[in-house]
PQR file with spaces between the fields and no chain letter, atoms N, CA, C, O and H, PARSE charges and radii, in Angstrom:
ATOM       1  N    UNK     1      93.330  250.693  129.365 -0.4000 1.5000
ATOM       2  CA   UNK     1      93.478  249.343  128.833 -0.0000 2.0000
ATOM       3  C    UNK     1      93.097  248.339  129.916  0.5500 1.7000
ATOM       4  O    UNK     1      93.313  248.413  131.126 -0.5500 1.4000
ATOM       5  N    UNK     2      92.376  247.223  129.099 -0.4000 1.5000
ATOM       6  CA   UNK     2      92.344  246.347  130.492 -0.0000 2.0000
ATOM       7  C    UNK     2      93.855  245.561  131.031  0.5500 1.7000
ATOM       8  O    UNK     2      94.908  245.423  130.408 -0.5500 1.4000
ATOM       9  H    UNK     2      92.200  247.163  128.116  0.4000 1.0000
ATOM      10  N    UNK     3      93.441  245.070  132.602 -0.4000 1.5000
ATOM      11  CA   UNK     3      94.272  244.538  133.251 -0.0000 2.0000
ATOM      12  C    UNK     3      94.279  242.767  132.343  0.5500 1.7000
ATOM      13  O    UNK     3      93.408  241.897  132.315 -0.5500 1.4000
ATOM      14  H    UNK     3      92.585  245.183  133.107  0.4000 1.0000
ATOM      15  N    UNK     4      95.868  242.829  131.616 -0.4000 1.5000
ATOM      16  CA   UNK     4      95.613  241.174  131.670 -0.0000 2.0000
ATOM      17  C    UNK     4      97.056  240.567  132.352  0.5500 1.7000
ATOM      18  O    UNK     4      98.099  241.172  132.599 -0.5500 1.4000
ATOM      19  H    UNK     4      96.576  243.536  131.638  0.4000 1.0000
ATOM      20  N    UNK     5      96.672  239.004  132.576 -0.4000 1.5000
ATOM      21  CA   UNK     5      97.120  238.466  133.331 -0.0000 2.0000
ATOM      22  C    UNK     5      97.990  237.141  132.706  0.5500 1.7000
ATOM      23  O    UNK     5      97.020  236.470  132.356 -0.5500 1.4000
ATOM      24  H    UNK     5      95.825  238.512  132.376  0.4000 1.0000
ATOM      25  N    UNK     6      98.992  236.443  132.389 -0.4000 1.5000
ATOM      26  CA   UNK     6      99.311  235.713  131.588 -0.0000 2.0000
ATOM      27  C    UNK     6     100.474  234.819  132.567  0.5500 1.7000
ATOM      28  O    UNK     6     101.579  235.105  133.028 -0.5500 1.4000
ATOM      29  H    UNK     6      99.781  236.989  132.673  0.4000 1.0000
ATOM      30  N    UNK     7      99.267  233.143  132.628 -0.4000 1.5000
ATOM      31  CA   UNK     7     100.230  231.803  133.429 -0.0000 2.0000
ATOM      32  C    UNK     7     101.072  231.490  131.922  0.5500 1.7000
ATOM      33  O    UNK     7     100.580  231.588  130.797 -0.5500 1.4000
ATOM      34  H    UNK     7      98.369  232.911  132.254  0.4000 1.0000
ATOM      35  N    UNK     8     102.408  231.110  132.253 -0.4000 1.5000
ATOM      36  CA   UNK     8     102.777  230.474  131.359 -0.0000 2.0000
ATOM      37  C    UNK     8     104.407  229.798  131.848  0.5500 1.7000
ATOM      38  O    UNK     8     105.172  230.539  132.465 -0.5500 1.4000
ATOM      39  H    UNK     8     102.807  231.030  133.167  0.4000 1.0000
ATOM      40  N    UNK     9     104.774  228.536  131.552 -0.4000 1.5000
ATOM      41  CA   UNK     9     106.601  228.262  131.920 -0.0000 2.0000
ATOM      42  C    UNK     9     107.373  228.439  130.461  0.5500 1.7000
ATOM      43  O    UNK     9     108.312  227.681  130.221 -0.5500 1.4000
ATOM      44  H    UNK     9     104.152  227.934  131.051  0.4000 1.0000
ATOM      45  N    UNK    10     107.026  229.319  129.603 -0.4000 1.5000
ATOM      46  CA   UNK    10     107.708  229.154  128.807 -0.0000 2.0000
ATOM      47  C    UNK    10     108.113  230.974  128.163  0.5500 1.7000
ATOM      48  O    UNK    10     107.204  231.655  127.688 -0.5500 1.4000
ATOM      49  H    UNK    10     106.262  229.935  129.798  0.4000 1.0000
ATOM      50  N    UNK    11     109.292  231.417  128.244 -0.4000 1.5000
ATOM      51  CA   UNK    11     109.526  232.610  128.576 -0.0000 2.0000
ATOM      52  C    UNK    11     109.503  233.184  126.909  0.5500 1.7000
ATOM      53  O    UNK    11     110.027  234.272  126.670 -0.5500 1.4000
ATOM      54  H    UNK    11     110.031  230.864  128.629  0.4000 1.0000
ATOM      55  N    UNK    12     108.958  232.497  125.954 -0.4000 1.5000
ATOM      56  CA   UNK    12     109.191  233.045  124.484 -0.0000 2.0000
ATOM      57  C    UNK    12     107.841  233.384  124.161  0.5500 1.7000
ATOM      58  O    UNK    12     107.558  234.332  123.428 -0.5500 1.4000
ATOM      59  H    UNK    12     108.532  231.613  126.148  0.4000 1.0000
ATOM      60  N    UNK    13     106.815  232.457  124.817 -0.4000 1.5000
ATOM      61  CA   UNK    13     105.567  232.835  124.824 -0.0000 2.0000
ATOM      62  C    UNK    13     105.322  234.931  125.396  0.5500 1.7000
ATOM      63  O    UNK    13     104.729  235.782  124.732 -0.5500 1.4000
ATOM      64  H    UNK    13     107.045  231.688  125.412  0.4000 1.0000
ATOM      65  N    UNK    14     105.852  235.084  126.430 -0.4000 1.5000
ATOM      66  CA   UNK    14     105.286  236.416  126.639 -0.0000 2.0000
ATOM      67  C    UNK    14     105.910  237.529  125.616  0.5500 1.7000
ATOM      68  O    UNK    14     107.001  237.630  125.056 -0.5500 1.4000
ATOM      69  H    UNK    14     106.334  234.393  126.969  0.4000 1.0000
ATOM      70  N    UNK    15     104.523  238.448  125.629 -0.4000 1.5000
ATOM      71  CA   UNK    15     104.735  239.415  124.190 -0.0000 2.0000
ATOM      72  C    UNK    15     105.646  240.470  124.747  0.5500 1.7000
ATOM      73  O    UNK    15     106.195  240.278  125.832 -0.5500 1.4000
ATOM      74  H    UNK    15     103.636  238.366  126.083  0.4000 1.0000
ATOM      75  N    UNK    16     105.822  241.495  124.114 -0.4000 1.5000
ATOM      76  CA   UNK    16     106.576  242.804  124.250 -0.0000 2.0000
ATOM      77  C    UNK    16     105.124  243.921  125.127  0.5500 1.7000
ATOM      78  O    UNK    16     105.416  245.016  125.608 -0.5500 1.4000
ATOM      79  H    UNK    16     105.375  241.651  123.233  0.4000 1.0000
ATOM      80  N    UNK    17     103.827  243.428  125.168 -0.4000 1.5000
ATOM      81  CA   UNK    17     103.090  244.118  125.458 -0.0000 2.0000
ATOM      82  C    UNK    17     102.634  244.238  127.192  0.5500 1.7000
ATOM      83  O    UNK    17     101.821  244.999  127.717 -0.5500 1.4000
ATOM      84  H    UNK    17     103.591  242.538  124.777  0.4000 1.0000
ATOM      85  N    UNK    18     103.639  243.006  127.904 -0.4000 1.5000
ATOM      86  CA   UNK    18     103.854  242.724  129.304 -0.0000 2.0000
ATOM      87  C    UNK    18     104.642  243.295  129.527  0.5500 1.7000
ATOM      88  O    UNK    18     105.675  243.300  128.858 -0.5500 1.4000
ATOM      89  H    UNK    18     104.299  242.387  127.477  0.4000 1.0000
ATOM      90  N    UNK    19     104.427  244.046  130.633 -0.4000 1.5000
ATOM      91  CA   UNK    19     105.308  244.752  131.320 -0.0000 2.0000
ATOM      92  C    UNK    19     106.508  244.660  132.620  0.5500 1.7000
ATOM      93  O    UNK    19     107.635  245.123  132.801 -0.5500 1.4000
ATOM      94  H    UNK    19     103.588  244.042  131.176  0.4000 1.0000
ATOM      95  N    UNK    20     105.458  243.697  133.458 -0.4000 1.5000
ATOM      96  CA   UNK    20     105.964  243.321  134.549 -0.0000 2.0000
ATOM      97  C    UNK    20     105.669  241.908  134.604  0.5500 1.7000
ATOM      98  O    UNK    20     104.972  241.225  133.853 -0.5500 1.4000
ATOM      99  H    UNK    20     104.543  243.322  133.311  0.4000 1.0000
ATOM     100  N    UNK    21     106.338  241.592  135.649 -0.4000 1.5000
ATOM     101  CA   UNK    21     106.671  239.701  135.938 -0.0000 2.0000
ATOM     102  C    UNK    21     106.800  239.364  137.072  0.5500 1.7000
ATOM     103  O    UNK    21     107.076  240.150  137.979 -0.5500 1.4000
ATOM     104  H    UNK    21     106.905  242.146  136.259  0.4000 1.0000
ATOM     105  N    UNK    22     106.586  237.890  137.241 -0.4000 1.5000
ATOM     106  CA   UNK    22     106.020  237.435  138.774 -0.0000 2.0000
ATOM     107  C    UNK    22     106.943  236.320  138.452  0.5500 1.7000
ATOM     108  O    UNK    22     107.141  236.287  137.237 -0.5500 1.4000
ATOM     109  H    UNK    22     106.362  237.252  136.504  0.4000 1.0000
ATOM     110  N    UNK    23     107.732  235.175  139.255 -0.4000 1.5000
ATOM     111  CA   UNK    23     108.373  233.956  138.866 -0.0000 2.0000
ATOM     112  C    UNK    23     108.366  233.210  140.857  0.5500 1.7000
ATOM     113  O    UNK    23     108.790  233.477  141.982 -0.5500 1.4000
ATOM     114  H    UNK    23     107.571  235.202  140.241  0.4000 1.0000
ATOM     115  N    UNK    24     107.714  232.388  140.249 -0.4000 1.5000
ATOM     116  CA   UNK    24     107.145  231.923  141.752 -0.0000 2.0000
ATOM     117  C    UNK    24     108.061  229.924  141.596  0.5500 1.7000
ATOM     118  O    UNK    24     108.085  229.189  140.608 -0.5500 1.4000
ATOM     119  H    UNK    24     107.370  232.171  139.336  0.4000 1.0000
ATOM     120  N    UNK    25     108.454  229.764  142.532 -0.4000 1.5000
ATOM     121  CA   UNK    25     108.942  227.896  142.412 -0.0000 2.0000
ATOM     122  C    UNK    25     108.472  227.217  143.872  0.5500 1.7000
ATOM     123  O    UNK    25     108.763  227.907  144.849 -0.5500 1.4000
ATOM     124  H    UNK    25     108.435  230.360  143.335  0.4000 1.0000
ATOM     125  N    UNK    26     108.116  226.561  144.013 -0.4000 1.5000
ATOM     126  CA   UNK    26     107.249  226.190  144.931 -0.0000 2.0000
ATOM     127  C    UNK    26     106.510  226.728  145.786  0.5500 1.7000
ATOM     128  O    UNK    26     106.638  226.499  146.989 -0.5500 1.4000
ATOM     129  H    UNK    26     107.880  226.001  143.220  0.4000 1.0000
ATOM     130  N    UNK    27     105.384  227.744  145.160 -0.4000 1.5000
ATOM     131  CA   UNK    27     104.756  228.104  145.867 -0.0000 2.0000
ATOM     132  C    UNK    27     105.060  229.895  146.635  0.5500 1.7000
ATOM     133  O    UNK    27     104.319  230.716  147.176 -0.5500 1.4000
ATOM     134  H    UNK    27     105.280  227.931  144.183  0.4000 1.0000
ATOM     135  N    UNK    28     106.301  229.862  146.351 -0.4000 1.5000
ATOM     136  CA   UNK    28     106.836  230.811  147.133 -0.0000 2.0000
ATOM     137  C    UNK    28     107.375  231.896  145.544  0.5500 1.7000
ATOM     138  O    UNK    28     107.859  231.370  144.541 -0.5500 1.4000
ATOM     139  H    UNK    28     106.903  229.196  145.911  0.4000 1.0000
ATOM     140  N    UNK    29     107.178  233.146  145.661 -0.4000 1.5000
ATOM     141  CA   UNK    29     107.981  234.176  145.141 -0.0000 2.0000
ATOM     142  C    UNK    29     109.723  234.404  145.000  0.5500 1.7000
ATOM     143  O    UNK    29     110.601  234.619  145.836 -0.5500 1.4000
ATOM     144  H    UNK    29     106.785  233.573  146.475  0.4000 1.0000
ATOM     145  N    UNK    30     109.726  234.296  144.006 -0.4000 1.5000
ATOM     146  CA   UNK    30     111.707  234.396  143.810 -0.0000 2.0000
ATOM     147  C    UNK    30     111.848  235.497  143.254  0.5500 1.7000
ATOM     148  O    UNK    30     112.980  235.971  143.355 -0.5500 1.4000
ATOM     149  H    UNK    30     109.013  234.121  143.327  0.4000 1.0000
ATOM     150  N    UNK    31     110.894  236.254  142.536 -0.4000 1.5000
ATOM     151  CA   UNK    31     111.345  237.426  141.916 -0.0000 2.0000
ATOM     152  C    UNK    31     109.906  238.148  141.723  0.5500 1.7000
ATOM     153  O    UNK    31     108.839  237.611  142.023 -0.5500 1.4000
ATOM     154  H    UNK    31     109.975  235.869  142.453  0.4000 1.0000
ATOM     155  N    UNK    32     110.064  239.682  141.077 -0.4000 1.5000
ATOM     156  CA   UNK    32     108.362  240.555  140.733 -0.0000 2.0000
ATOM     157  C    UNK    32     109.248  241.668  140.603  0.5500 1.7000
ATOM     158  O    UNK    32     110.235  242.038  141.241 -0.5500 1.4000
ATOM     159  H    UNK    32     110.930  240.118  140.833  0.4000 1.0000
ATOM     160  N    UNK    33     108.698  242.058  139.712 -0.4000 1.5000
ATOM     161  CA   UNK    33     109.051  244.039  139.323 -0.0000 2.0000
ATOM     162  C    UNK    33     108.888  244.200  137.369  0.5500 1.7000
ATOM     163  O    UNK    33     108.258  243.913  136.351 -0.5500 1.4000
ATOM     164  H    UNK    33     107.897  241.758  139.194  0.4000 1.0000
ATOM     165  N    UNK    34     109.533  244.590  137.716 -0.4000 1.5000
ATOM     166  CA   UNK    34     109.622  245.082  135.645 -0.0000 2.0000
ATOM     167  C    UNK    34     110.424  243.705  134.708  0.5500 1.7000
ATOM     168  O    UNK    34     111.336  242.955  135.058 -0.5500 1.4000
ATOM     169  H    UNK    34     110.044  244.823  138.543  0.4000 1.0000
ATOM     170  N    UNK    35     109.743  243.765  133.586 -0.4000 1.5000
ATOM     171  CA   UNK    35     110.211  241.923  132.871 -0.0000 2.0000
ATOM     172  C    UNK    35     111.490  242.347  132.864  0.5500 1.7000
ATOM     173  O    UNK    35     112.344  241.469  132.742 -0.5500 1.4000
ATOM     174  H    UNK    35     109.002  244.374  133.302  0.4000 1.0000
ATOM     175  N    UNK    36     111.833  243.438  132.960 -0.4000 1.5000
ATOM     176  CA   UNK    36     113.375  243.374  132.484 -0.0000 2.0000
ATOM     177  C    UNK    36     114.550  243.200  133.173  0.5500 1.7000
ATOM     178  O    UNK    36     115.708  243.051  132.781 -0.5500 1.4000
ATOM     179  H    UNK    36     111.139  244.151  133.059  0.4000 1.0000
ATOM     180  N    UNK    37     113.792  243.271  134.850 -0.4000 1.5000
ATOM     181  CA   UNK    37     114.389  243.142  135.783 -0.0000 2.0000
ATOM     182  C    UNK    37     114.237  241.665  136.397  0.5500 1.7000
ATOM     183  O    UNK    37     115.101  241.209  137.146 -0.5500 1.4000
ATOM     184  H    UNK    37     112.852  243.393  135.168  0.4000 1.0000
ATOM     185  N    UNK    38     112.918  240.842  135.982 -0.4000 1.5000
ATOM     186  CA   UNK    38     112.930  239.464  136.018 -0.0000 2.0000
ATOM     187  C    UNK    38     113.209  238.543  135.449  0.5500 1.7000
ATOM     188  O    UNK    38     113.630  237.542  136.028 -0.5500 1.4000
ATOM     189  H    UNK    38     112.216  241.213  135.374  0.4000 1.0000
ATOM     190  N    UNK    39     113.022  238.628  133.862 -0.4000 1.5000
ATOM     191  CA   UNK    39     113.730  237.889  133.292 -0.0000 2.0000
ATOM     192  C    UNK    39     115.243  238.052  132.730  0.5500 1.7000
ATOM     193  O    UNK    39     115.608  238.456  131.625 -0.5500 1.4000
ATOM     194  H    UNK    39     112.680  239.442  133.391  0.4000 1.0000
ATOM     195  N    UNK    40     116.148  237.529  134.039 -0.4000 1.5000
ATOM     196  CA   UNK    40     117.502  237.163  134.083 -0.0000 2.0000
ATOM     197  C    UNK    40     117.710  235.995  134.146  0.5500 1.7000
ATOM     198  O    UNK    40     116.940  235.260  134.763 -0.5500 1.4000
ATOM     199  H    UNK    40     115.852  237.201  134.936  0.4000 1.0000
ATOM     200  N    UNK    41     118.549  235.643  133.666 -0.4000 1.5000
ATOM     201  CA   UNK    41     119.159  234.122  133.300 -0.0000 2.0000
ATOM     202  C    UNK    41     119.512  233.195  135.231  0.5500 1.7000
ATOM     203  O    UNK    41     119.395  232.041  135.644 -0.5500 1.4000
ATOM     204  H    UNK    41     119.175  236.240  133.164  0.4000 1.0000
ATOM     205  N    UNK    42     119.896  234.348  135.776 -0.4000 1.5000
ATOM     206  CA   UNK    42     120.152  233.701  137.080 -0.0000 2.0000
ATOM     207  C    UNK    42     118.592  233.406  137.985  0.5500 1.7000
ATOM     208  O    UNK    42     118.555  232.582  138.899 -0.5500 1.4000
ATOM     209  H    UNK    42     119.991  235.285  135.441  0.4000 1.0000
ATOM     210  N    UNK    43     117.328  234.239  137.548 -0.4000 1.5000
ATOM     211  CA   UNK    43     116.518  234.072  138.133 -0.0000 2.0000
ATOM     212  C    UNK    43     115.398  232.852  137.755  0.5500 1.7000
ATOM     213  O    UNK    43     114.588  232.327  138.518 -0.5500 1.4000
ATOM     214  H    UNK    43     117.357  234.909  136.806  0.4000 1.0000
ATOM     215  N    UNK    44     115.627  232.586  136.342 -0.4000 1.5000
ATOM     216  CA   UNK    44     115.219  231.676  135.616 -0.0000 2.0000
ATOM     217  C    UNK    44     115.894  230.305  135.855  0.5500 1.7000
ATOM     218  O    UNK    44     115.310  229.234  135.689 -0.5500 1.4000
ATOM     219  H    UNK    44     116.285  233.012  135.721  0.4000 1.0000
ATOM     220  N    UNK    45     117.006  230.419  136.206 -0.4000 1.5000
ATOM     221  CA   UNK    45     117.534  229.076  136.584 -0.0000 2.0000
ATOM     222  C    UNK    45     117.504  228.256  138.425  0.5500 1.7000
ATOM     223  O    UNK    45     117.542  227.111  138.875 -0.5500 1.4000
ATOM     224  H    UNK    45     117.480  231.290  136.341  0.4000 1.0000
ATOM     225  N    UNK    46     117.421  229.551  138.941 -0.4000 1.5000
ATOM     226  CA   UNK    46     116.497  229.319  139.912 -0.0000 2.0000
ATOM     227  C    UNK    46     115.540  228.835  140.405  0.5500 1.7000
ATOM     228  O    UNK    46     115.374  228.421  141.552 -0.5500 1.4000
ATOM     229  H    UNK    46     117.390  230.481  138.575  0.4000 1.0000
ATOM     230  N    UNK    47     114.587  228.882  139.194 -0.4000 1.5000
ATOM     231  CA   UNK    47     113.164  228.934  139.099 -0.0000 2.0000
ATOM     232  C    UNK    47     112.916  227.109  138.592  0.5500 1.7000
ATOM     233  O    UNK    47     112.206  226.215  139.052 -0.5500 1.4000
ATOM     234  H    UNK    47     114.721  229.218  138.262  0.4000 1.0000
ATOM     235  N    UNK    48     113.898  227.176  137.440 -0.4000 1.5000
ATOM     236  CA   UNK    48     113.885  226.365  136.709 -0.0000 2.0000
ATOM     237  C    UNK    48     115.161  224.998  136.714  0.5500 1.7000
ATOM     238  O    UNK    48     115.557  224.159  135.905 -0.5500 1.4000
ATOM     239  H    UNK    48     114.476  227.902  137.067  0.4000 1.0000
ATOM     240  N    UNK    49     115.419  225.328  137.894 -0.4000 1.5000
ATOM     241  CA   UNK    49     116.796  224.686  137.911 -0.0000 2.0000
ATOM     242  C    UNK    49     117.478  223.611  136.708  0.5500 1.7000
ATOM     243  O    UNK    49     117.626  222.390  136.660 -0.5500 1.4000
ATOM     244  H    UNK    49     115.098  226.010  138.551  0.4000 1.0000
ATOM     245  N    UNK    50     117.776  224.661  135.855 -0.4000 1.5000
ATOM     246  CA   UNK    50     118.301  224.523  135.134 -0.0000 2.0000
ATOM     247  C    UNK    50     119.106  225.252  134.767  0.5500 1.7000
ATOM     248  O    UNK    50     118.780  226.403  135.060 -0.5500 1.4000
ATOM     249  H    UNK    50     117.656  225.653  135.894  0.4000 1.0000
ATOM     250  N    UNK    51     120.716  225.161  133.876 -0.4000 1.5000
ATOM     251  CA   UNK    51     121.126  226.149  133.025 -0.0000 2.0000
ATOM     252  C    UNK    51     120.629  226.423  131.901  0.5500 1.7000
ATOM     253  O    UNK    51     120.439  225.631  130.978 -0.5500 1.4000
ATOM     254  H    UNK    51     120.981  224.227  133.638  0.4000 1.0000
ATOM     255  N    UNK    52     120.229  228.387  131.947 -0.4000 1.5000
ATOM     256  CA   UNK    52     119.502  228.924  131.035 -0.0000 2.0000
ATOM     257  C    UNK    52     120.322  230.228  130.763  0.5500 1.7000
ATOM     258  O    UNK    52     120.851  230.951  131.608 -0.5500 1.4000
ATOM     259  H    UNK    52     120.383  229.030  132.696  0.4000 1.0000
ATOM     260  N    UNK    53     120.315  230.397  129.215 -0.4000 1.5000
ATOM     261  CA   UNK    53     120.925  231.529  128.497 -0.0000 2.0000
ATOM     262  C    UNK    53     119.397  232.096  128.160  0.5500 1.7000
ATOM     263  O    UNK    53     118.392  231.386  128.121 -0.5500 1.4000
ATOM     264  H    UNK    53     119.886  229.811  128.529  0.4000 1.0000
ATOM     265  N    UNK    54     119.443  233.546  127.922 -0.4000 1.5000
ATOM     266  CA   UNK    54     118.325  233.850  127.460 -0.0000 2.0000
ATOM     267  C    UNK    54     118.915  234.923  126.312  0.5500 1.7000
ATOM     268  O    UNK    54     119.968  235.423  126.707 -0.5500 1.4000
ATOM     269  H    UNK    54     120.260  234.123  127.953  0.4000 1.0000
ATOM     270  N    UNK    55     118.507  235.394  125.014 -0.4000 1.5000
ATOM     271  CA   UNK    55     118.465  236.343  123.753 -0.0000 2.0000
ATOM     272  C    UNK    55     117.072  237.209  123.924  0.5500 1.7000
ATOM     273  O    UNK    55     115.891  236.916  124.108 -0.5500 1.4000
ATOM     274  H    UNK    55     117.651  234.988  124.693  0.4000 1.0000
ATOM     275  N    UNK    56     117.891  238.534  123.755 -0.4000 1.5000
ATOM     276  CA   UNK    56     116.455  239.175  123.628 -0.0000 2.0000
ATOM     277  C    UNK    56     116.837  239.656  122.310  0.5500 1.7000
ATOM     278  O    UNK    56     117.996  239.903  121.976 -0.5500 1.4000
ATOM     279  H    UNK    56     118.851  238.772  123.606  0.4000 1.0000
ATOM     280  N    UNK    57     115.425  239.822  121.308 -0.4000 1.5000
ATOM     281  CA   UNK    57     114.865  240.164  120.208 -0.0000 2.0000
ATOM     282  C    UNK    57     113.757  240.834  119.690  0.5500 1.7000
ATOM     283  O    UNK    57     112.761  240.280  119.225 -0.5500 1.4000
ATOM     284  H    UNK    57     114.484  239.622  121.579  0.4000 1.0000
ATOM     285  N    UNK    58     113.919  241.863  119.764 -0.4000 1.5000
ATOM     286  CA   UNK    58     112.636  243.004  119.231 -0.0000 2.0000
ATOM     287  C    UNK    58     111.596  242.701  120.310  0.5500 1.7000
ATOM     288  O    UNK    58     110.559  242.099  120.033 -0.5500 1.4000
ATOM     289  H    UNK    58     114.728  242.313  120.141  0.4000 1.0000
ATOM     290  N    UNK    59     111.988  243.276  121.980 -0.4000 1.5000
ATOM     291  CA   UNK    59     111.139  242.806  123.141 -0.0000 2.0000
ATOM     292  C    UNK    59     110.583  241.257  123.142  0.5500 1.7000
ATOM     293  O    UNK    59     109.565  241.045  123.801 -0.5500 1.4000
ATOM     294  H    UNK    59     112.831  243.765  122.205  0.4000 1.0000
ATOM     295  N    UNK    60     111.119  240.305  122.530 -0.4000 1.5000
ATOM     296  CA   UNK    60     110.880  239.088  123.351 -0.0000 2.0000
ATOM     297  C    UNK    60     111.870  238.452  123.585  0.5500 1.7000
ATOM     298  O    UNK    60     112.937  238.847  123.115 -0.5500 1.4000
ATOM     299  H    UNK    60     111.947  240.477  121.995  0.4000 1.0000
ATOM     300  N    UNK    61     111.833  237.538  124.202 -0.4000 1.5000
ATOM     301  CA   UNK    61     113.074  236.369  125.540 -0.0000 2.0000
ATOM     302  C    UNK    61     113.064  235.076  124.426  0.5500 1.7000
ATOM     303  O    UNK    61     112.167  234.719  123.662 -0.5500 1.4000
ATOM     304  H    UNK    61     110.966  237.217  124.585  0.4000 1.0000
ATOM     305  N    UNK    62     113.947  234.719  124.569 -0.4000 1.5000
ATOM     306  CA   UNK    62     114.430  233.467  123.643 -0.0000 2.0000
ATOM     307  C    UNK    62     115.100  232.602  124.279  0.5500 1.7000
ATOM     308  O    UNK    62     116.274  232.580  123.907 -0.5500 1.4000
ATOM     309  H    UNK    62     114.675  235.009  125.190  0.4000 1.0000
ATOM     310  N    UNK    63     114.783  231.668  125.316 -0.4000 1.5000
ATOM     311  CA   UNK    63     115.511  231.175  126.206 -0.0000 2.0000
ATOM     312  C    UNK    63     116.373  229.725  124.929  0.5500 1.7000
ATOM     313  O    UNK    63     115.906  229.327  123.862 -0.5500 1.4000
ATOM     314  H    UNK    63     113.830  231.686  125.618  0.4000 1.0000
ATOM     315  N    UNK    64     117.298  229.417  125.414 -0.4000 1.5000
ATOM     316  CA   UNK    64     117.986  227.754  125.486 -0.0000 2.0000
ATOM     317  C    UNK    64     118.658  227.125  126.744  0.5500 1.7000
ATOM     318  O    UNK    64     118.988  227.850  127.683 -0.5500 1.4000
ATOM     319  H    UNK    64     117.677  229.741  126.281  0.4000 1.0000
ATOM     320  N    UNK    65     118.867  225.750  126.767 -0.4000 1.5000
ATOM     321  CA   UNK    65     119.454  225.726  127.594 -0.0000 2.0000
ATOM     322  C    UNK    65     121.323  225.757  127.437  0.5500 1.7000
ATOM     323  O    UNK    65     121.898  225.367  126.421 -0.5500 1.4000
ATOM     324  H    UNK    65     118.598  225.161  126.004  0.4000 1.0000
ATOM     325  N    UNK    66     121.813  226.132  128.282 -0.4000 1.5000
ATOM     326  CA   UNK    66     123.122  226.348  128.451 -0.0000 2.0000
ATOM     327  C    UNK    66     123.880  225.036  128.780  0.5500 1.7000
ATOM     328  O    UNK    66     123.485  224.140  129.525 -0.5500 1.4000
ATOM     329  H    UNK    66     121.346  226.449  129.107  0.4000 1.0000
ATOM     330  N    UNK    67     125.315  225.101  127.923 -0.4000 1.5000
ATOM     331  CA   UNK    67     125.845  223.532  127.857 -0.0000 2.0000
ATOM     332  C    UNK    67     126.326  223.556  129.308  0.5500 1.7000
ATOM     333  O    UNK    67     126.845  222.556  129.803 -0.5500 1.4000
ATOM     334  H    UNK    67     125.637  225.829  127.317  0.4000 1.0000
């Protein structure tokens, strides 16, 4: 299969067909390994400084923000 590559800040956008994940905030790396190991709510808020809950659903991320 080919190699693809997918920019995006919005964590509902990526499919079930990505495997692994990169989450970079200024420039610098905060996280990389398997999506399942990156997309965590603590690494996303990090990223995003924000409070973030995330739902997973038939392999995709459903973020909101947290009150």
């Amino acid at each position: 299969a080919p190699l693809l590559i997918m920019v995006t800040h919005r964590v509902e956008d990526i499919i079930p067909a990505f495997t692994h994940g990169l989450v970079i905030r200024d420039g610098r790396i905060i996280a990389t390994g398997p999506k399942e190991e990156v997309l965590q709510e603590s690494i996303l808020q990090a990223a995003f400084e924000v409070p973030v809950r995330l739902h997973r659903t038939n392999g995709r991320y459903w973020p909101w923000l947290a009150p």
